[in-house]
N, C-alpha and C positions, 0 to 999 in steps of 0.2 A: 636830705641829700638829693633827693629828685627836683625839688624846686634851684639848689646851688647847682645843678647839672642845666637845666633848661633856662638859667639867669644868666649862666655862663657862656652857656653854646649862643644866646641872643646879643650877648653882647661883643661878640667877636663877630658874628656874624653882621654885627649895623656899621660896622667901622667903613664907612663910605665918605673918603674925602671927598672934598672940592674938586679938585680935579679932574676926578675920574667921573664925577656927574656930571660937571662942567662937558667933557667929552663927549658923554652921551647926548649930551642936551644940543650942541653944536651939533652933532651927529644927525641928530631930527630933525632939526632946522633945514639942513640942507635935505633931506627928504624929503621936505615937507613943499620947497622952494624948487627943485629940483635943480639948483647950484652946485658947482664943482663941490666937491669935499674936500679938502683939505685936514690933513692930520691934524688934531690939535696939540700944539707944543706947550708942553709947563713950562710957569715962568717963573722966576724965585719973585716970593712974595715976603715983605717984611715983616706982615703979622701973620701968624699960625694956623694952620689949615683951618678951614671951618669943615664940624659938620653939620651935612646936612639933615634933618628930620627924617625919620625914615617913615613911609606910605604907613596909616594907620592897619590896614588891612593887611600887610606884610608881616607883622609881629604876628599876627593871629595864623597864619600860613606859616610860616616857622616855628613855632608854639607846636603845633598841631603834628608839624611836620617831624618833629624833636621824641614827641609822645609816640609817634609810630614805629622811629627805629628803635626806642627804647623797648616798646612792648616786643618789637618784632624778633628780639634778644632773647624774651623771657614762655613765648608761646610758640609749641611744635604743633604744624597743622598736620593729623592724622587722615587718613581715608579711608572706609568701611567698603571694603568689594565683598567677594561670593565666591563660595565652591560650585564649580559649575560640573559636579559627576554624571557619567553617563551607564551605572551601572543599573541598564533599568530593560526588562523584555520588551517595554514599546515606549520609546524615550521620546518625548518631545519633542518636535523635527527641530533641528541646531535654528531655523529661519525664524521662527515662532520664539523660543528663548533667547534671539536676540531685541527681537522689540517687547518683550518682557523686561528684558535687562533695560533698555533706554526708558521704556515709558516709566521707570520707575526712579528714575536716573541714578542705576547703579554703573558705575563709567570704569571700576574695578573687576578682574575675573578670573580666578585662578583653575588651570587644568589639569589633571592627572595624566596625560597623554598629550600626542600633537598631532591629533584626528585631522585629517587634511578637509572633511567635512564642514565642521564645528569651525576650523581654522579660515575657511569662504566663508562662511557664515560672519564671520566676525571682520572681514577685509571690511573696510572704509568705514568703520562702523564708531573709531574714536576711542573704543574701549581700550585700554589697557591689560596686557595678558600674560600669565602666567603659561607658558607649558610645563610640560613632566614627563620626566623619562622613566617610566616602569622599571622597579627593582630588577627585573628576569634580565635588563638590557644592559648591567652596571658590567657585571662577568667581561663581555665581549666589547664592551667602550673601555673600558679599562685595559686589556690588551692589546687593542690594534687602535691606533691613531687613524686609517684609515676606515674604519667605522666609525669613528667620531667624525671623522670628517664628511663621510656619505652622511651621516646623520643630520647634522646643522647643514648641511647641501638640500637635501631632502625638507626637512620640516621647518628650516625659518629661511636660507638665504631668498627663494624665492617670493616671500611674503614680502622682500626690503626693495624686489626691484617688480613691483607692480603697477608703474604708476600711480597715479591717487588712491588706486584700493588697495592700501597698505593694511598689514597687521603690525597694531602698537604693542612686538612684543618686547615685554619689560626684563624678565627673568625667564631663566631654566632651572625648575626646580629638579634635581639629580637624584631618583629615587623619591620612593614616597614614606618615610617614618626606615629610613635602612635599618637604625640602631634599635629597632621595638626591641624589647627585653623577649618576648616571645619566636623572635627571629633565629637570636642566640648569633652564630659568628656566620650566618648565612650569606651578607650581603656586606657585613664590614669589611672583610680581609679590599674588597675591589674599589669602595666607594674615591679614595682620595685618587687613585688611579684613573677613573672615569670622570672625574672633575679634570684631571689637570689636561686630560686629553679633550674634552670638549671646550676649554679656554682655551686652548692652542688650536682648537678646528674655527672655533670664535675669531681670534687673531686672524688667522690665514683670509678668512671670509669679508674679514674689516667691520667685522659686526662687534667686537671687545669693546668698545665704547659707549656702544649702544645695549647692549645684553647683558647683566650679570646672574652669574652663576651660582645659585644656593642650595641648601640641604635641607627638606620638611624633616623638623624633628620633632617624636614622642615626648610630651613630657614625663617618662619614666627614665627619659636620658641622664635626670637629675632627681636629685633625693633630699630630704632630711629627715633622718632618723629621731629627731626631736621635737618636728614639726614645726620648727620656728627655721625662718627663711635665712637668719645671719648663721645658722649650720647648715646652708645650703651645699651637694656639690654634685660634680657628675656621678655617673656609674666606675668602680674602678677599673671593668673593663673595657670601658669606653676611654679612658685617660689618654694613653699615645693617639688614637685614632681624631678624640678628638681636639685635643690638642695640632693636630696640621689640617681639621677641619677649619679653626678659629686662622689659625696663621693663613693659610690660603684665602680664608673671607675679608682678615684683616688686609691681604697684600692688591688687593682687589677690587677694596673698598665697598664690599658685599655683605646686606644686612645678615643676623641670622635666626630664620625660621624655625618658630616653635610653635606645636598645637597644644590647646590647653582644652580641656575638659573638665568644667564643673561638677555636669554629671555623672561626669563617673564614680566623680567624691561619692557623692550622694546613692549613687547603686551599690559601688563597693562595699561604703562602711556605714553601715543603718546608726550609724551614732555621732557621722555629720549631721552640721545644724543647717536646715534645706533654707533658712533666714538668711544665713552669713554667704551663702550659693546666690543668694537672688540678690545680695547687695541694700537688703532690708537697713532701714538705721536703727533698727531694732533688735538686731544680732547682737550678740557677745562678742565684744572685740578680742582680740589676742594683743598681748603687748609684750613686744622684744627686743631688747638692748634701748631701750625709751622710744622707740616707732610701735604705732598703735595700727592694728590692721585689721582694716571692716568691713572687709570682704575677702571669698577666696581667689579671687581674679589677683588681688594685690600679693597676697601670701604667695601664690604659686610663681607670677613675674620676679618677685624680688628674689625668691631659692633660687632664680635661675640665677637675677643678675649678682649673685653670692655665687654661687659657680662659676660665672664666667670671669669676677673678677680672681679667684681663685688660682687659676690659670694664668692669668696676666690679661688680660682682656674685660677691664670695666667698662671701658665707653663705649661698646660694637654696639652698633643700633641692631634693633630688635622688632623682627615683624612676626605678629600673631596669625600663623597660619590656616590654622583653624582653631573654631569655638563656636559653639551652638549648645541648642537645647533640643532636643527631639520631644516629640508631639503624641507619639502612640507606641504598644508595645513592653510596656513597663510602667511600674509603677511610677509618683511622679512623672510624667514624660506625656503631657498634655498640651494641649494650646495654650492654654491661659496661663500656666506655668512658664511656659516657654517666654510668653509674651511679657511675662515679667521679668524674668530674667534679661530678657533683648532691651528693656527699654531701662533697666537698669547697668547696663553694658555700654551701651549708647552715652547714655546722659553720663556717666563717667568717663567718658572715652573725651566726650565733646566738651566738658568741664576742662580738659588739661590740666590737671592739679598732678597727674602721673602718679607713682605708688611712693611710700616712704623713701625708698633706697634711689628713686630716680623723680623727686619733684617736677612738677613742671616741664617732662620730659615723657608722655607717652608712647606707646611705641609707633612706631615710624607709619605702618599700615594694620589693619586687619581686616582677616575673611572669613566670614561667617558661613559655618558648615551647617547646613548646606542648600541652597538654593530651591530642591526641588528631592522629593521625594525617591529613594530608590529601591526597586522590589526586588533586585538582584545581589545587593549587597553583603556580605559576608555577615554572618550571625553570630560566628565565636562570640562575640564579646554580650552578646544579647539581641532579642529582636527590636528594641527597640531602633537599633541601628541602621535598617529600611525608611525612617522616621525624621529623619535631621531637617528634611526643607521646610523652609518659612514659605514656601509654597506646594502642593500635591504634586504629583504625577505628573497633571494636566496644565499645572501652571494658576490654579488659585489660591489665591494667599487665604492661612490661615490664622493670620494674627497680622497684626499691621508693627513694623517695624520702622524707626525714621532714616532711609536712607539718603538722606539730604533733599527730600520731598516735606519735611516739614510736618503738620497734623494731616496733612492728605490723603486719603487711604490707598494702600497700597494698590496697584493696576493688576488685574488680574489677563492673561493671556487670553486673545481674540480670536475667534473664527477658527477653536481647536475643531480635527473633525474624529469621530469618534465612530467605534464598530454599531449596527445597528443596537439600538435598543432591546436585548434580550441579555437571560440571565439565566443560570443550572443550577435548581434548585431539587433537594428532596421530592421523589415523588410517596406519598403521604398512602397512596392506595394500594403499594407494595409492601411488604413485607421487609419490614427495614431492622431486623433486631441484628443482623450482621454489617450494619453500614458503616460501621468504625473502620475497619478494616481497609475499606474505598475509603472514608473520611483521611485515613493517618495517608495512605498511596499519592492522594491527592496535594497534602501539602507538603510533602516528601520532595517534590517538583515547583508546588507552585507556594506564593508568599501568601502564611495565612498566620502573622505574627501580630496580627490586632487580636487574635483569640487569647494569646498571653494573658499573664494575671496582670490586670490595671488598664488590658487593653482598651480600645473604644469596643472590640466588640467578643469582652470576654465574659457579659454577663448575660448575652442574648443565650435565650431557652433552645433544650434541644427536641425537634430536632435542627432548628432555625443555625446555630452552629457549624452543623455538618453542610447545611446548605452553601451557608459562607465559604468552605471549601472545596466543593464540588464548583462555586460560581469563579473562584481565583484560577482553579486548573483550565475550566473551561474558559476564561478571559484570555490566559497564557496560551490555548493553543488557537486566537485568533476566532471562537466562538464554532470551532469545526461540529458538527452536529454528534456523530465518534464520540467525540471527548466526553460530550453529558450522558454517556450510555450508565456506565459504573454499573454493569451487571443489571441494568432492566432498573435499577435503582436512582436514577438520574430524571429529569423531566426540564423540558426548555418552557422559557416563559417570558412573559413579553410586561409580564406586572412588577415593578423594582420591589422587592422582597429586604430594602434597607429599613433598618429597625432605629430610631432614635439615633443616636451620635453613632452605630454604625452602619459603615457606608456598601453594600455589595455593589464595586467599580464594575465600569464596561470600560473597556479597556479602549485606546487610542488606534484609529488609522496611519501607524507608522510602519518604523524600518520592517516590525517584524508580521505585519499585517499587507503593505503594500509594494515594501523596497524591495520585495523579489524580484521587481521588474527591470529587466538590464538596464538600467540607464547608460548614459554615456558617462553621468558623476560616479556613480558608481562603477564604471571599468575602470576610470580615472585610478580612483580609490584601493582596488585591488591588484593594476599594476604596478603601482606606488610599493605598497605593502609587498608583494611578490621580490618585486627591484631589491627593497632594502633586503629581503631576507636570504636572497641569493649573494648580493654583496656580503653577506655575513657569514653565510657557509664559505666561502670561498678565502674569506680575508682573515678567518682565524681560524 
């Protein structure tokens, strides 16, 4: 059939009378001569056009040219960006995690917020960007069209009229996971309310063309009770809600965002196969209704796209908003784990074979959660969720990952600058049989979730343990001298008291170590914030 298709298209496309070469050829001539031109007029001929031979190299350039639309039909080019969070006590300055982001050429970047910070940071920079409107903001967008509209005023019209230091931003992600099951009806009753009025603040702005509007969703949004993905469907009390979430993304022509988590398979239920998680070809496939499925990345894609075509919506593309593997904190939840996992993600993603239920059709985008380590992170669901970056705190990669850099190793962040070299460790000459007490006070405040069972550092000896947490509090309060006291039980030191894979951090010279000083970016920053929040009192 392929060679009948490019035998075809070649032979329609030689059909090159006499005439019309003849024309061209006249055509030259007098270019060549610099002689009037003169039309050339057909003449009736008594014997039957000739054709003429067509350029050997012509065929081969059509050939070629035939194979490109043909493939261009059967191959979706995907793009791998990054969760760029910022829940962290000394976050990496936004300036420094932009030339992370290029030197590694990740040219994708999704945000939880529209930090007007992070958002300079990112002006001329090429990248691509996600913002995010915090659930706490759905309530008050939802009822006044004039917050919606301060809002897009506020955090993107001014990025469209910068001159060249534009922000490319792509999407508004509306809420972050609204429908968790752990939420319950907290954030649903507002969500399609706060959509429809920030497309109509879109509109007014002339930005709807350029910006579209989407939903990060949990995947506990969707279910199978069977575990096989053609019983795939939503939550039922998700049904109406998200039913005019699909029609609004459909009318709009707006992907729709989903996070997928392997790991959690894997922490939930000790009797996932951690094989069939890493995309091993040595798992135990699953096989349902004759699609065979040999990994969980494909299993949990297709329940969705079984749900969504449930609904009446099979074709809506689909971007993966977040997926990761975290590195510490939990059992499984290591680097090398991690690193397997990511280059079995990757090399699937970059195959384009797509999952059973959607061939040759992967999803549109994805962003891997999450870029950079966060010590402020919410822990309900485990500590390992401090964990998710394919890079630390600091900005060094712990695993190399291919994000369109090839075998290259990944670029670790330059000329970070960090609190002096010291650390609050046990002092060993006191009397320490009550230090638990300061030990539990200490991580009650600060992240000491590598102690966890399977941590990097939950096997170090005590009282080396305690140390670990007396040196996180004292890192958190910026290395104040106070902080190492713990009742005479504390002692400052200048020797790194890290033990094998785990790390006692010195924390970063940033926001929360130097940004007390009024800058002018920073009044920027806080009259910004102030603006919107008085517009808000006011307007609902």
């Amino acid at each position: 059939m392929f060679n009948f298709l490019c035998l075809d298209f070649l032979t329609k496309s030689t059909r090159f009378s006499y005439t019309r070469a003849a024309h061209f050829t006249h055509l030259s001539y007098h270019l060549k001569t610099k002689t009037p031109h003169k039309p050339h007029k057909p003449q009736k001929h008594k014997h039957p056009t000739k054709i003429l031979p067509m350029p050997r190299n012509l065929h081969s350039i059509l050939f070629f040219f035939t194979i490109s639309l043909i493939i261009s039909q059967w191959i979706v080019v995907s793009s791998i960006g990054v969760n760029w969070g910022t829940s962290a006590s000394h976050p990496l300055p936004p300036d420094k995690v932009v030339e992370l982001l290029k030197s590694n050429g990740i040219n994708k970047v999704k945000l939880f917020d529209a930090d007007p910070i992070v958002l300079e940071s990112l002006s001329g920079s090429g990248i691509s960007v996600i913002v995010g409107i915090p659930n706490s903001l759905l309530r008050s967008l939802s009822s006044s069209k004039k917050v919606s509209d301060s809002w897009v005023h506020d955090n993107l019209t001014r990025y469209f009229s910068n001159g060249g230091r534009t922000v490319r931003i792509e999407y508004i992600a509306v809420g972050d996971e609204p429908f968790l099951q752990s939420y319950g009806k907290q954030f649903q009753p507002f969500l399609v309310g706060a959509l429809t009025n920030i497309q109509i603040a879109l509109t007014k702005a002339k930005l709807d063309k350029k910006v579209k509007v989407v939903v990060p969703c949990n995947s506990d949004a969707f279910l199978s009770e069977s575990g096989l993905p053609s019983k795939g469907h939503f939550r039922p009390d998700l049904n109406k809600t998200m039913n005019q979430l699909l029609t609004f993304l459909s009318k709009h022509q707006s992907p729709f965002f989903i996070n997928i988590y392997p790991f959690l398979s894997i922490h939930q239920n000790k009797n996932t196969s951690l094989d069939f998680a890493l995309f091993k070809p040595t798992a135990h496939s699953l096989n349902d209704s004759h699609r065979t499925y040999k990994n969980s990345f494909d299993l949990s894609f297709d329940t969705l796209v079984t749900a969504l075509s449930k609904v009446g919506f099979p074709d809506i593309e689909i971007v993966v908003g977040q997926i990761g593997w975290p590195t510490d904190g939990a059992l499984n939840a290591s680097s090398s784990i991690a690193q397997n996992f990511m280059k079995g993600l990757v090399d699937h993603l970059q195959s384009r074979l797509g999952t059973p239920l959607r061939p040759r059709k992967p999803p549109l985008d994805m962003y891997i959660f999450s870029l950079l380590d966060e010590n402020q992170r919410n822990i309900t669901t485990g500590n390992f969720e401090r964990h998710w970056g394919v890079f630390t705190f600091d900005g060094q990669a712990k695993y190399n990952i291919d994000f369109g850099q090839g075998s290259r190793k990944l670029m670790n962040a330059q000329n970070v600058e960090y609190l002096p070299s010291s650390w609050c460790v046990v002092n060993n000459n006191k009397d320490v049989s009550n230090v638990a007490g300061s030990a539990l006070k200490a991580c009650s405040a600060a992240d000491c979730s590598a102690l966890s069972p399977g941590g990097s550092c939950f096997n170090i000896t005590w009282p080396g343990n305690v140390s670990y947490a007396f040196n996180s509090y004292y890192q958190l309060q910026n290395q104040r001298a106070d902080s190492c006291d713990f009742n005479g039980l504390g002692l400052i030191t200048t020797v790194d008291p890290s033990v094998g894979r785990c790390r006692f951090a010195v924390e970063l010279r940033t926001s929360a170590s130097i940004a007390l000083e009024w800058t002018p970016l920073l009044w920027r920053r806080l009259l910004m914030l102030a603006s919107f929040y008085v517009c808000l009192f006011w307007l609902t």
